[in-house]
N, C-alpha and C positions, 0 to 999 in steps of 0.2 A: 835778324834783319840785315846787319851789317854783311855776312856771309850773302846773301844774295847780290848786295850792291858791288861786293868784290868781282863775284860770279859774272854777272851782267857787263860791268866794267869789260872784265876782261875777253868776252867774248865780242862784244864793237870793238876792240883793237885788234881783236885775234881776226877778225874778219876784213876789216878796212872799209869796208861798203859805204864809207863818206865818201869816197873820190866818186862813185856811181849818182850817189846824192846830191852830191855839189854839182856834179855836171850836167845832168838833167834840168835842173833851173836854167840854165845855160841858155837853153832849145826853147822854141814857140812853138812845134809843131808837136800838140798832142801824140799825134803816131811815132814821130821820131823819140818823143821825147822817153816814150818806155818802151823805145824798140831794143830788142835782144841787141841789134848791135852795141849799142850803149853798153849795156853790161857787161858783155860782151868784152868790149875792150878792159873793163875794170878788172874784170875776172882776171884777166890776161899780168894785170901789174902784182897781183895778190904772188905772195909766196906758196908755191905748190904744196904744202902740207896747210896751209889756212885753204887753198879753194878746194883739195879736197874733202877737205872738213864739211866747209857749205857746201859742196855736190852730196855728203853723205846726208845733212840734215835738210837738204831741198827733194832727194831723193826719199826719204822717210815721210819727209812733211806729205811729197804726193801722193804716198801711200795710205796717207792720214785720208785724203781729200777723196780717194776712192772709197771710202766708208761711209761719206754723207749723209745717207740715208739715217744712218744708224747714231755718228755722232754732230751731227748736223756741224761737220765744219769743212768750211770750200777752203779756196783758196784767199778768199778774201777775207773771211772771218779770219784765217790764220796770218794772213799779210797783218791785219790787225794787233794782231797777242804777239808776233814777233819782232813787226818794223821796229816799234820804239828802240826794245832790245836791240835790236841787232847794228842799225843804223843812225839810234840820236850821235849825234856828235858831242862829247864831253863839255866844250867850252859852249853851247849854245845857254842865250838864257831863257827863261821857261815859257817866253811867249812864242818867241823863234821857234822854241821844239816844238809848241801847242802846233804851230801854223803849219810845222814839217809833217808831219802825224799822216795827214794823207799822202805824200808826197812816198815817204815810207812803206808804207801799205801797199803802195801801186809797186814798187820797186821788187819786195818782198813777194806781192803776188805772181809779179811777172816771172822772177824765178823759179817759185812751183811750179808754172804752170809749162814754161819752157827750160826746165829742168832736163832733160833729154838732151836739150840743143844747144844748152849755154854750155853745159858739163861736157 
């Protein structure tokens, strides 16, 4: 169990997607607030071997989400099973992360689904 917690770990560092996280709380405007631009710019500060890391597993994931039918999983089911992964931030504590969980989701979704455009 301890080898996944490494795993996990080091894939929120490998990725950075807190600076995407943090700054969407920022915003009050639902559409701004998970617009591609947004990420957009984070994508932008990430070290070019981490974003194309996330362009290879965002581009997988939507390939995942064109099989729906079969493994019933969209983009939201998987914004789901990946956010925490991808985007808890290490120092939050466990009510913070409870509360971020959608916030996550939403983030995570938005890149499957504009995956194409972020990338």
């Amino acid at each position: 169990m301890k080898t996944y917690n490494v795993i996990t770990g080091a894939l929120k560092l490998y990725f950075m997607l807190d600076r995407c996280r943090s700054r969407h709380h920022q915003l009050t405007d639902p559409y701004e607030r998970f617009g591609c631009e947004l990420c957009s710019e984070a994508l932008k500060q990430m070290p070019p071997a981490h974003c194309e890391t996330l362009r290879y597993l965002m581009a997988h994931l939507k390939r995942v989400t064109q099989n729906e039918k079969h493994n019933l999983m969209n983009a939201e089911n998987l914004g789901i099973v990946f956010g925490p992964t991808l985007m808890r931030a290490p120092d939050l504590d466990a009510m913070t992360a409870l509360n971020d969980i959608r916030y996550q989701r939403q983030v995570v979704e938005l890149l499957i689904k504009n995956e194409d455009i972020l990338f």
